[in-house]
C-alpha positions in Angstrom: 68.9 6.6 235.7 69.7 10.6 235.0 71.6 9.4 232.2 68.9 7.2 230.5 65.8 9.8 231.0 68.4 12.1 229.9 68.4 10.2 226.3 64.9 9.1 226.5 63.6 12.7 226.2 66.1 13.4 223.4 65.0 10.5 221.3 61.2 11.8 222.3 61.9 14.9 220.7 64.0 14.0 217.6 60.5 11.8 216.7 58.8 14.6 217.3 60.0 16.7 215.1 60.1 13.9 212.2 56.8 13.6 212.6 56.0 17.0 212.9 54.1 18.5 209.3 56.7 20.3 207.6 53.7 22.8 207.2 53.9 23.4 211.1 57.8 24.1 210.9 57.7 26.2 207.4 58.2 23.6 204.9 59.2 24.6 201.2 57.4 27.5 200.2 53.9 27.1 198.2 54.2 29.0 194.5 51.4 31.3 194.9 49.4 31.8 191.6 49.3 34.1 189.2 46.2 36.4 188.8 44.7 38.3 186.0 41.5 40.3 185.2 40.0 40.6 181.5 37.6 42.5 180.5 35.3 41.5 177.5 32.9 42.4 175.2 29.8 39.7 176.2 29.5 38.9 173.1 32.9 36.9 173.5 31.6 35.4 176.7 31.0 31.5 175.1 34.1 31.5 173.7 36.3 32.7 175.9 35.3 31.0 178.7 36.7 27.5 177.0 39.5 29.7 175.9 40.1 30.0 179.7 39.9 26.1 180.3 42.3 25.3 177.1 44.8 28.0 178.5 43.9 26.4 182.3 45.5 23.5 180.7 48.8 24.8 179.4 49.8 27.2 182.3 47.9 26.1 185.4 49.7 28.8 187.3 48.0 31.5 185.9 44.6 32.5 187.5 41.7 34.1 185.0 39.1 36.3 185.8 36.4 37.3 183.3 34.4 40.8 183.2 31.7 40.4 180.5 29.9 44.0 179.7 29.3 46.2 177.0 32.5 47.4 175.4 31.8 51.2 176.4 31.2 50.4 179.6 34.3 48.5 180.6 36.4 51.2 178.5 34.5 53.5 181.4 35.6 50.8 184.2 39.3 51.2 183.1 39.5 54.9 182.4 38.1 55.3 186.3 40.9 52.8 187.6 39.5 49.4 187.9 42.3 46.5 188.1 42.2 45.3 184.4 45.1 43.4 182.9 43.6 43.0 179.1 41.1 44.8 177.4 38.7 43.1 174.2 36.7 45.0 172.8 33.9 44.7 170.3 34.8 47.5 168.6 38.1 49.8 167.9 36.4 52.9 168.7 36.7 52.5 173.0 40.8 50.9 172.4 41.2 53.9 170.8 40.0 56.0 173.4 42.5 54.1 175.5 45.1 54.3 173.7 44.8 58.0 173.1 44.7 58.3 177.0 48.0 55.8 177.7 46.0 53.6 179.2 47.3 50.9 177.0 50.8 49.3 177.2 52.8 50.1 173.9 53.2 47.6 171.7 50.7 44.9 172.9 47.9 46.0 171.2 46.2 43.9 168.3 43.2 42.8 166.0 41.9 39.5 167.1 38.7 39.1 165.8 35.7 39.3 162.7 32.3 39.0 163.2 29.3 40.4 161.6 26.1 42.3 161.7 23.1 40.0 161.5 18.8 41.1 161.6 17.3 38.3 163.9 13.5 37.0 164.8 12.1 35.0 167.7 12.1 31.5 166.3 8.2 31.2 165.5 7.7 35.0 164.7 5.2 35.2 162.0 6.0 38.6 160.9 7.0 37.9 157.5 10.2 40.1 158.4 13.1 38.9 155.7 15.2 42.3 155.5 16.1 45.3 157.0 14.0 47.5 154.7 11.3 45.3 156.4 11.7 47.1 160.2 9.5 50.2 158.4 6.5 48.3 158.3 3.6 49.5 160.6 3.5 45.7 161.8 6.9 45.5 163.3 5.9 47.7 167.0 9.0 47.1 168.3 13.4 46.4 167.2 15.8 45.8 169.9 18.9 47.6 169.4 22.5 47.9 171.7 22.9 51.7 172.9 24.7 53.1 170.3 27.0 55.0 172.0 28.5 52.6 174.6 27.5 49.4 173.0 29.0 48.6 169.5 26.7 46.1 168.3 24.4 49.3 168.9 26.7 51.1 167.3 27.3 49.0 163.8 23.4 49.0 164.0 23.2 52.3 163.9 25.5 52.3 160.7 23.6 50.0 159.0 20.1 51.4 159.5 21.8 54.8 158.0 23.3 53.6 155.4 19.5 52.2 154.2 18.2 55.5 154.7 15.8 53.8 157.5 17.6 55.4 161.6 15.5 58.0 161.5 11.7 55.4 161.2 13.5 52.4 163.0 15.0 54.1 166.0 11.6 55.8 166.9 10.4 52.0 167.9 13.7 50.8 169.6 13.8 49.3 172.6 17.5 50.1 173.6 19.1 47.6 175.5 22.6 47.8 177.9 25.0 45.3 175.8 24.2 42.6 172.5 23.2 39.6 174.8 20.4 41.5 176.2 19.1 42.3 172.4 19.1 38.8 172.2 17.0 38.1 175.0 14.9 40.8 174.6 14.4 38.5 170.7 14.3 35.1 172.6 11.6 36.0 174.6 9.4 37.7 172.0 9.7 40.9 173.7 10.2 42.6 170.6 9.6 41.5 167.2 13.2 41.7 165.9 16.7 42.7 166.9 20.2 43.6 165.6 22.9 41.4 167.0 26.3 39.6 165.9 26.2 36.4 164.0 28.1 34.7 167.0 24.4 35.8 169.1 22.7 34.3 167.0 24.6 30.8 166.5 24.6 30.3 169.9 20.6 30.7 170.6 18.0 28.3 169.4 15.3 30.3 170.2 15.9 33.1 167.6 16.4 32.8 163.4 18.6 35.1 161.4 16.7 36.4 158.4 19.2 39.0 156.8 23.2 40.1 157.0 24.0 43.5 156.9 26.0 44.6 154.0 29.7 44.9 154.5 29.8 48.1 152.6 26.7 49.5 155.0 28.9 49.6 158.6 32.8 49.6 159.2 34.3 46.0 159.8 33.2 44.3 163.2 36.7 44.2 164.8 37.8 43.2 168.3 41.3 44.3 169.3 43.1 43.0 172.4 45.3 44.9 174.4 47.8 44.7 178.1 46.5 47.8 180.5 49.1 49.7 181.3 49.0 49.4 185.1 48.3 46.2 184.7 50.0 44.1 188.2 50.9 41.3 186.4 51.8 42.4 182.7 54.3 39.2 181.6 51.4 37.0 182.9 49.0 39.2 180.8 51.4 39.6 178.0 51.6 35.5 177.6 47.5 35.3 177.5 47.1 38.2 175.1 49.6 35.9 173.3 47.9 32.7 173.6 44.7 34.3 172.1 46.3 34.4 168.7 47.2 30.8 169.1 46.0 28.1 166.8 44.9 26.4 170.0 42.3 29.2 170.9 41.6 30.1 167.2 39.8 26.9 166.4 37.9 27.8 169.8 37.0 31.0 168.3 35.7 29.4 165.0 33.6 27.1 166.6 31.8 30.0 168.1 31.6 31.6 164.5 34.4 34.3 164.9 37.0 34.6 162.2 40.4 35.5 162.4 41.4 39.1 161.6 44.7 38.4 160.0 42.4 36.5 157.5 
């Protein structure tokens, strides 16, 4: 009898342990993913939020994470530390002052994108405003603009306005806003009777109208580099994303949204 409980338990606990979850007894170990942060000019924010999802698709272990602001202000964020991976700015002005800190890793920077400088309306605005030239008139009270010097939307703006000979009588009825998608709301709503945004800004609302394009020759070329952070945590993950970005994959994503290439 000894003998027989003797094996009974044994066979008890050898099916005990087969059924046992292999999670309870440390089973094979889980591959954790793979996160990174990028920080983005909001004007990119349509865009490269299916960029995300196509590059979801292609390397699922790789974890995304989007900071949309205005380009000064998340130049600001890294300088003070924040944990950014890859930079895009709207402009080459704040991944210059990166650069010229070493904040940037060597050799990954690159110009990824075009876009340009376009005068918008609300959609119904019957303030017979068809140029630039137009913002002088006593009618037009009041012209959304990006801060110029932390937003570069705000900043091209500024550039073009100059070069017309017209800052000086258009900046005295600004209503200066924090980054380009809040010019466009500030146009949306009829807050304002025009606004200076990107031609992306204005694809992608139906509530506003573009009635002019600022010359090329009136502001340096819209550009948006992308570059690795230095002390970026995860830089081969980064490194493969900032990659993928140039891809034909994400550049038809890009066009859709009315961005061209810079190597064009």
């Amino acid at each position: 009898m000894k003998r027989r409980s003797f094996v009974a338990t044994l066979l008890s606990l050898s099916l005990l342990v087969l059924l046992t979850p292999l999670s309870l007894v440390g089973g094979p170990p889980q591959t954790a993913k793979v996160e990174i942060t990028v920080s983005a000019a909001i004007s990119l924010k349509n865009a490269l939020d299916d960029v995300k999802q196509a590059y979801a698709v292609e390397s699922p272990g790789v974890s995304i994470a989007t900071n949309y602001g205005a380009s000064g202000t998340l130049q600001l964020q890294i300088e003070q530390g924040a944990p950014v991976d890859v930079f895009i700015s709207a402009a080459p002005k704040q991944m210059d002052a990166l650069e010229t800190k070493g904040l940037l890793l060597e050799g990954t920077r690159k110009d990824l994108l075009r876009n340009e400088v376009v005068l918008i309306v609300p959609k119904d605005s019957a303030t017979g405003i068809s140029s630039f030239q137009d913002l002088t008139q006593p009618s037009v009270k009041q012209i959304a603009l990006g801060e110029p010097t932390t937003v570069p939307a705000g900043q091209y703006a500024k550039e073009v306005l100059t070069n017309l000979g017209i800052y000086d009588t258009v900046s005295a009825k600004a209503v200066l806003a924090k980054d380009v998608r809040q010019v466009l709301t500030y146009v949306e709503t009829g807050n304002v009777d025009a606004g200076i945004v990107y031609a992306t800004d204005a694809l992608a609302s139906s509530k506003v109208k573009v009635v002019a394009q600022a010359p090329e020759n009136s502001h340096t070329p819209v550009l948006y580099p992308v570059a690795v952070i230095k002390d970026s945590k995860n830089p081969l993950a980064a490194k493969q994303f900032a990659t993928f970005l140039s891809s034909r994959a994400a550049a038809g994503i890009f066009q859709k949204y009315g961005f061209s290439l810079a190597s064009r």
